[in-house]
C-alpha positions in Angstrom: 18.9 4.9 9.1 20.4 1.8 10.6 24.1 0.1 10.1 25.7 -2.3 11.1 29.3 -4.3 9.6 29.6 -7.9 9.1 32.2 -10.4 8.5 31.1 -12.3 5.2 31.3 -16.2 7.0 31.2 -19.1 4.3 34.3 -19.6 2.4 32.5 -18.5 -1.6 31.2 -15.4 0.2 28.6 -13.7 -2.2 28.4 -15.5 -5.0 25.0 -16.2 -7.2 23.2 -19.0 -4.7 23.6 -17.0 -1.1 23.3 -13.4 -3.3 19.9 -14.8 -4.4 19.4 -15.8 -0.6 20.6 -12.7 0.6 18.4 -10.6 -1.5 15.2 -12.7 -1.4 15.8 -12.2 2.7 16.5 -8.3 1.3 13.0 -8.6 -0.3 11.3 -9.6 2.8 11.3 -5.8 4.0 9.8 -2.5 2.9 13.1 -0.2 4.1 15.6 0.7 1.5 18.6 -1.3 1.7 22.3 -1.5 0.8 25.1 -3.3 0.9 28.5 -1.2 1.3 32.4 -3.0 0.8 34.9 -0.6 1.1 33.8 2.7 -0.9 31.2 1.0 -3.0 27.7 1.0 -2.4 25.0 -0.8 -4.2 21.0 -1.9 -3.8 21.1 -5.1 -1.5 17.9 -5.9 -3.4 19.9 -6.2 -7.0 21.4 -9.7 -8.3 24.0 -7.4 -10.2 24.9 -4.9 -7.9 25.9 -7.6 -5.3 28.1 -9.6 -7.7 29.5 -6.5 -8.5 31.2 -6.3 -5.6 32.8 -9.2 -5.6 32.2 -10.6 -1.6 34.6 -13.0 -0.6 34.8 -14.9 2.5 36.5 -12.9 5.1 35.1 -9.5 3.6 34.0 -7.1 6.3 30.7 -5.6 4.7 27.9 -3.1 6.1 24.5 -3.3 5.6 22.6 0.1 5.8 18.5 0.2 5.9 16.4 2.9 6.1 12.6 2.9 6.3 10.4 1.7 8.7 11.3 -1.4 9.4 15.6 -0.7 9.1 16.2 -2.1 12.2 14.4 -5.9 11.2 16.2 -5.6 8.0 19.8 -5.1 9.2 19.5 -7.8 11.6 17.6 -10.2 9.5 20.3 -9.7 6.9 23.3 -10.2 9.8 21.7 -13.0 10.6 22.1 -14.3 7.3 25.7 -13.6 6.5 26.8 -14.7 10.3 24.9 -17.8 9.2 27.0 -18.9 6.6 24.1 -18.8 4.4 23.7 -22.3 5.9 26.0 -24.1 3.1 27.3 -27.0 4.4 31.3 -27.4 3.8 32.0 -29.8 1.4 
């Protein structure tokens, strides 16, 4: 098992375009993987569970993997949120 916590970067945090992005990167690997915000944990591979949560920019989160590939995952999926999910600020 891997973890690691991020600080959720564009200003919108996880709403429906960077979940889908988030979770088609999610997707991309065969380890389980979830996204935790405070005491709630959900798949980091479901639309729902993530817009459960209710991410807002600013939001410390922490993405756990685990499976053979949990190390990729987390970092891919960093990546991602230290990214910004690449929206432009308009």
């Amino acid at each position: 098992m891997f973890v690691k916590d991020v600080m959720v970067q564009n200003q919108v945090g996880l709403h429906a375009r960077p979940a889908t992005f988030f979770i088609q990167k999610a997707n991309e690997f065969k380890s389980s993987i979830w996204i935790e915000k405070e005491e709630r944990r959900v798949n980091a591979k479901s639309l729902l569970g993530i817009l459960s949560l209710g991410i807002v920019g600013g939001t410390q989160i922490r993405i756990i993997a685990d499976g053979a590939d949990e190390n990729d995952a987390v970092q891919g999926l960093v990546e991602l949120v230290e990214s910004g999910f690449a929206e432009e600020t308009r």
